[in-house]
Every structure is written in structure tokens, then in C-alpha cells.
C-alpha positions as CSV (number, residue, x, y, z in Angstrom):
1,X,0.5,-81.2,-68.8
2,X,-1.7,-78.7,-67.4
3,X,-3.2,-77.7,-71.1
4,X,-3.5,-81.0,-71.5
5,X,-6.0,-81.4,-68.8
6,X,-7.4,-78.2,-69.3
7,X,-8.6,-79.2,-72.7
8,X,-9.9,-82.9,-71.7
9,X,-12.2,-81.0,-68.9
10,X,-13.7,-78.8,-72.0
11,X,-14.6,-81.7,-73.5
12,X,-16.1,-83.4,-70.9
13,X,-18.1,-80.5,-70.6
14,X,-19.2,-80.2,-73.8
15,X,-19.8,-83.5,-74.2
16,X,-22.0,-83.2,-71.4
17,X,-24.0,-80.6,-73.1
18,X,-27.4,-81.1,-75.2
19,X,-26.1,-78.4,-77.6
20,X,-29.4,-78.7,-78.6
21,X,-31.3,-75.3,-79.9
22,X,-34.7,-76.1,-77.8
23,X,-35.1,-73.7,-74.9
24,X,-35.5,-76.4,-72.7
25,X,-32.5,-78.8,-73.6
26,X,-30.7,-75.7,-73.0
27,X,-32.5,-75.3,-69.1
28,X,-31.7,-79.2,-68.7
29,X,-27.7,-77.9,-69.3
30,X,-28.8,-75.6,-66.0
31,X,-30.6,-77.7,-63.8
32,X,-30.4,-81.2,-65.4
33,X,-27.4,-82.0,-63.1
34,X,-28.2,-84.7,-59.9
35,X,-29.1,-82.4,-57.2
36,X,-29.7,-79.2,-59.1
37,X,-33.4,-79.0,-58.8
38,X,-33.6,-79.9,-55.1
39,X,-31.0,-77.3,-54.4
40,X,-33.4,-74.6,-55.4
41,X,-36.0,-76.2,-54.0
42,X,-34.2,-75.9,-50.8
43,X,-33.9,-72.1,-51.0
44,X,-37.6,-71.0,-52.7
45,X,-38.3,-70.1,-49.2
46,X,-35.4,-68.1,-48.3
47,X,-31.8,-67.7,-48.1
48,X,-30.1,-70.6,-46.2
49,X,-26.5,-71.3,-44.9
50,X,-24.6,-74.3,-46.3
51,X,-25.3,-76.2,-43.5
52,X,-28.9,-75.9,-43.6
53,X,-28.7,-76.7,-46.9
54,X,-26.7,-80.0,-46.1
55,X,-29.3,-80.9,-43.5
56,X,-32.0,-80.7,-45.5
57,X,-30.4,-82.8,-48.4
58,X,-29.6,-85.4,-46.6
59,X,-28.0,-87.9,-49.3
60,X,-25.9,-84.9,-50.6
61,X,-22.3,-84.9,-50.5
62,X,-21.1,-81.7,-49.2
63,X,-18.5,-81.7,-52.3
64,X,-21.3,-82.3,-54.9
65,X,-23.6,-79.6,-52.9
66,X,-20.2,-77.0,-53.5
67,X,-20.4,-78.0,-57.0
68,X,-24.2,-77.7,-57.2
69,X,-24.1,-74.4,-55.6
70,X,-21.0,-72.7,-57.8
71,X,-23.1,-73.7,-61.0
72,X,-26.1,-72.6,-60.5
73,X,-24.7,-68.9,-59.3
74,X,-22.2,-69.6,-62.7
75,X,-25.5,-69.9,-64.4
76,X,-27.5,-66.6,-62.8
77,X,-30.2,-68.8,-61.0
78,X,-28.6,-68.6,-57.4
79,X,-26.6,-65.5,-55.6
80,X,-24.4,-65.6,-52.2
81,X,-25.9,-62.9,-49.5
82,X,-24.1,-61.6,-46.2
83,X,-26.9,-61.5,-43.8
84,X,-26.5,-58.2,-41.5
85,X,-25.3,-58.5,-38.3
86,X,-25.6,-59.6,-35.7
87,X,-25.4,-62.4,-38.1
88,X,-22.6,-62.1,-40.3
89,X,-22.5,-65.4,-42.7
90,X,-22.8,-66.0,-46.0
91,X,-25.9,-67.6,-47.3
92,X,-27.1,-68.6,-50.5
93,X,-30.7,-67.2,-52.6
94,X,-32.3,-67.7,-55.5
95,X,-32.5,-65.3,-58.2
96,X,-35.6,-62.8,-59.3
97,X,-34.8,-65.6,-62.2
98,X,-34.7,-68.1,-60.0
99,X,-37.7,-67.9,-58.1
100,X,-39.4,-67.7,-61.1
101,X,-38.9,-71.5,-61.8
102,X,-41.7,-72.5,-58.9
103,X,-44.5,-73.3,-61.4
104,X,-42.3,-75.8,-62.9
105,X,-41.9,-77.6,-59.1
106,X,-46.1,-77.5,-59.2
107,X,-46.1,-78.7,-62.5
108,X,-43.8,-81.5,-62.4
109,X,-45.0,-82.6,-58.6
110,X,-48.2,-82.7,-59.9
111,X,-47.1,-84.9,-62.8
112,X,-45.1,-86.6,-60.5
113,X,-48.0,-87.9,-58.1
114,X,-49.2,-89.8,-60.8
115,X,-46.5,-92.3,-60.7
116,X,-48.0,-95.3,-60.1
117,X,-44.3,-96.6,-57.9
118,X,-45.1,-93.1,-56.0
119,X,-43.9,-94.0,-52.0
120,X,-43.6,-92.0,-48.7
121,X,-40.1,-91.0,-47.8
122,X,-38.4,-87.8,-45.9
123,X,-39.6,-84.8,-47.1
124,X,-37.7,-81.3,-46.2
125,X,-40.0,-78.1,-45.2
126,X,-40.0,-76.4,-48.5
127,X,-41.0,-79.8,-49.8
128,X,-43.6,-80.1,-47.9
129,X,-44.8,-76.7,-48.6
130,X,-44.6,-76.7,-52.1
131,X,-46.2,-80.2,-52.1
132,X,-49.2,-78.4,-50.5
133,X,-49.4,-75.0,-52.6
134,X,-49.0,-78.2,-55.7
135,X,-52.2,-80.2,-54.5
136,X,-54.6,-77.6,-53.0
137,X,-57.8,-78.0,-54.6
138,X,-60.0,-74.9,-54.8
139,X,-63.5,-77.2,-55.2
140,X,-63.0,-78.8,-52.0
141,X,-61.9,-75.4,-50.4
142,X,-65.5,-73.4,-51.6
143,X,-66.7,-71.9,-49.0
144,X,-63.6,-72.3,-46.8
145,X,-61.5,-68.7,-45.2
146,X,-59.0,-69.7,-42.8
147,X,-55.8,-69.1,-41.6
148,X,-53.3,-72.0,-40.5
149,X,-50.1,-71.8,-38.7
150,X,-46.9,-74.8,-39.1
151,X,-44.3,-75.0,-36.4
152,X,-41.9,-77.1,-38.1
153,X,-39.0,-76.5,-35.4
154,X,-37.3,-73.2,-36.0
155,X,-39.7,-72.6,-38.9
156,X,-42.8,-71.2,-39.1
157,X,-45.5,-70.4,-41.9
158,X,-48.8,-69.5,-42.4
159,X,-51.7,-70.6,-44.4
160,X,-54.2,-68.2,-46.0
161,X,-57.3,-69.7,-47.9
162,X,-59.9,-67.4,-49.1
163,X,-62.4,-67.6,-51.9
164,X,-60.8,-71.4,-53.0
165,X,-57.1,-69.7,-53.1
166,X,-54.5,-70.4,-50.5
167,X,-51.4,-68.5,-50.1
168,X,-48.6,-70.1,-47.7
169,X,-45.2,-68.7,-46.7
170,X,-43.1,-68.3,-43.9
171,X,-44.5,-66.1,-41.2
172,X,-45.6,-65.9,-37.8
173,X,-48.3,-68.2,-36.7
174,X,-49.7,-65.8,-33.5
175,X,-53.8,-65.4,-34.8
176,X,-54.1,-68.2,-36.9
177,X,-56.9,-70.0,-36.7
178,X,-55.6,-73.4,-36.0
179,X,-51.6,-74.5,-35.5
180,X,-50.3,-78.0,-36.4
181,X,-46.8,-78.0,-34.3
182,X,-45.2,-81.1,-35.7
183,X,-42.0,-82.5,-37.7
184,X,-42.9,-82.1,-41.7
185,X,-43.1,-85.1,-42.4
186,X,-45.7,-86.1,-39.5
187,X,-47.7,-83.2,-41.6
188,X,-47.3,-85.2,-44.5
189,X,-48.4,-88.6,-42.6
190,X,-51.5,-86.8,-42.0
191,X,-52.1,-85.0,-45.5
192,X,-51.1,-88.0,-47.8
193,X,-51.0,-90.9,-46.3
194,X,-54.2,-91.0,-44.4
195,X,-52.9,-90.9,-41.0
196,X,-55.8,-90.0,-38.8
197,X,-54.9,-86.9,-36.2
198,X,-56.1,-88.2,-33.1
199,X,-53.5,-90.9,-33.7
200,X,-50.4,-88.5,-34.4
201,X,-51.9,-86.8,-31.5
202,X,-51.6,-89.6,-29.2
203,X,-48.3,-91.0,-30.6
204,X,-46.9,-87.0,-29.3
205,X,-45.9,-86.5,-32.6
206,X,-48.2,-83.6,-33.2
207,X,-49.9,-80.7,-31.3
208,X,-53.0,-78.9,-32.4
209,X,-54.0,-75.6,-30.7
210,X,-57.1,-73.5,-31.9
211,X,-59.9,-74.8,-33.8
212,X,-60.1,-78.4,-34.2
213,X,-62.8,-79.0,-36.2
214,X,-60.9,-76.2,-39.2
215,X,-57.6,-78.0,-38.6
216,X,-59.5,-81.6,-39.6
217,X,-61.2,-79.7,-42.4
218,X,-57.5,-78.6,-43.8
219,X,-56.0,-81.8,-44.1
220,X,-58.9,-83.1,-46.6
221,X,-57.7,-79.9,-49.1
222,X,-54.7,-82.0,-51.2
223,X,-56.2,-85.0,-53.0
224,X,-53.3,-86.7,-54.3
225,X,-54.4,-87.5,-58.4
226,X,-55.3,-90.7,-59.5
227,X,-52.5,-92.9,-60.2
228,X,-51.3,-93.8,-63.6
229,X,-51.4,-97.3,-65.1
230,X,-48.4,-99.0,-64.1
231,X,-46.0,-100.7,-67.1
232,X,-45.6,-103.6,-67.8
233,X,-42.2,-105.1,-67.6
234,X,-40.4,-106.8,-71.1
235,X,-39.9,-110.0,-69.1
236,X,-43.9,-110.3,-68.9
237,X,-44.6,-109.1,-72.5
238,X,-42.3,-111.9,-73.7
């Protein structure tokens, strides 16, 4: 009995497989799984816990997020850490492989923001930050040199533009320019949707210290791309 199941899980698996010789079928074996991609989206940041990484995958399971998490270290793209003490726990990073896959998160976001059905929903911290180091424009930052600080809670980053570049990764926020001290996804309210600041401001969702007139200048440095035509459904075209 117990061969017997061994052997029908092996060819589940397989059958699950692209076994297909392109590089890239072979990555989609990796990464292709529900989940996969926004687990190491979760950790391009740093290491996190398991329960961070619950909280910020909100419509994960935490047995899918166990499986997630044993293939992708399987596979060489994520390792489990013992933070020092005082500390103590385990926590889970990505790979020097694995943080190599961020150009594929700008490539495909940017892709992605093209989607003509694109809508507003929660978006986690490293998200949001990759969303942003994804959409920068360097035209509309000529000229600009600033640094930013994000209080997103318990986490901070900074912003550094310079010469039409920015650079943006967790960090202390003490001599930045300008703060934002919001929830994410109030930053996002502001940089995508169109939210005016004055408004967040005066709803309390958000808090602006140093200069006001560079924070207002940031916001208008991600352009979301021109949406692609939207398809037509086989019910029309009939």
C-alpha cells in the first residue's frame, strides 16, 4: 500500500511537470506554482518569520504557504536563517539566486499595468516598493536629488533619487528630506490612484514631515503605462 502511493505521488508530479527543454518552462516547474512568486516577493526585502509571511499573504493558507516555502528551499531559491539572539527564530531568505529574480517582478509589473481589467486592491510593503522601483520614470525625475523616508508601521525605507535614478530599501528615515508615515496602501492611494495628499492628510490616514512641496513632487514620479486595448468577448464577436 505504501509503494503504491508512493508511485501515484511521482506521477502526479511528473505530470505536473512541463518537461519541456526551454529554460523557462523549466523556471515555471520552480515558481509556476499558486503562491510561489508572491512568496519571494514577500522576502526581496529581507528575511521574514512565518507569521510575517502569513500576514502579508493574506489569502494564503498556512498549509499551502508550508508547501510553498519547502519547495522553493527544495529548489535553491529560498534558505531558512536563525537570527542571533536575542532573537532566536527561524526565518526564511531568499537566495544570492534568488534575489536575482527582481528584474523579472519589474518586468512583468510593468507588463502587468497594462492590463486593461487592472484594479486597486491590498498591496503588502514589498509590493508597494517594488511597484515603485517598477514605475519610476527617470524623465520626469531630471533635475530631481532627494531623499524620502516610508514609515509603513514597523518598517521603514528610504528613497534616494539622483541624476534620474532612485534607489529604495529598507533603512532609517532620520535626514530625509521628506517622510510619508502612512499604511502602504494609503501610499499607493496617493501614487496610483490619484488621491490628492491634502485629502489623505485630512482623513489622518497620512503624515507628512519635512518638505512639502518635494513630497508633492514624488508622488508625480510613477506614471502608470497606458492601458492596453481591452478584448473582446466570443459572445460579442458572434
Amino acid at each position: 500500500m505504501k509503494s503504491q502511493k508512493i508511485t501515484n505521488v511521482g506521477r502526479t508530479e511528473r505530470k505536473r511537470r512541463y518537461d519541456d527543454g526551454c529554460a523557462v518552462a523549466q523556471v515555471m516547474d520552480i515558481i509556476g506554482e499558486r503562491w510561489a512568486l508572491m512568496v519571494i516577493r514577500e522576502l526581496m526585502f529581507a528575511p521574514r518569520r512565518f507569521g510575517d509571511l502569513k500576514a502579508a499573504l493574506p489569502g494564503i493558507s498556512a498549509n499551502v504557504l508550508t508547501q510553498r516555502l519547502e519547495g522553493l528551499e527544495a529548489a535553491g531559491v529560498v534558505e531558512r536563517r536563525k537570527l542571533p539572539p536575542p532573537a532566536s527564530v527561524q526565518v526564511y531568505a531568499l537566495t544570492p539566486w534568488g534575489l536575482e529574480s527582481e528584474p523579472l517582478f519589474r518586468v512583468i509589473g510593468r507588463w502587468a499595468a497594462r492590463s486593461p481589467y487592472l484594479t486597486p486592491g491590498f498591496m503588502s510593503v514589498a509590493s508597494i516598493i517594488l511597484s515603485m522601483r517598477t514605475m519610476f520614470s527617470p524623465e520626469k525625475a531630471a533635475g530631481v536629488k532627494a531623499m524620502i523616508g516610508f514609515e509603513f508601521g514597523h518598517e521603514s525605507f528610504i528613497a534616494r533619487i539622483t541624476k534620474g535614478v532612485l534607489l529604495i530599501e529598507p533603512g532609517e528615515t532620520s535626514g530625509a528630506d521628506a517622510i510619508f508615515i502612512c499604511d502602504q496602501n494609503i501610499l499607493a492611494q496617493a501614487l496610483y490612484v490619484g488621491v490628492p495628499l491634502d485629502q489623505l492628510e485630512a482623513q489622518g490616514a497620512l503624515e507628512i514631515t519635512g518638505n512639502r512641496t518635494l513630497a508633492e513632487q514624488y508622488i508625480t514620479l510613477f506614471p502608470l503605462p497606458e492601458p492596453a486595448p481591452s478584448g473582446k468577448s466570443t459572445r460579442q464577436d458572434r
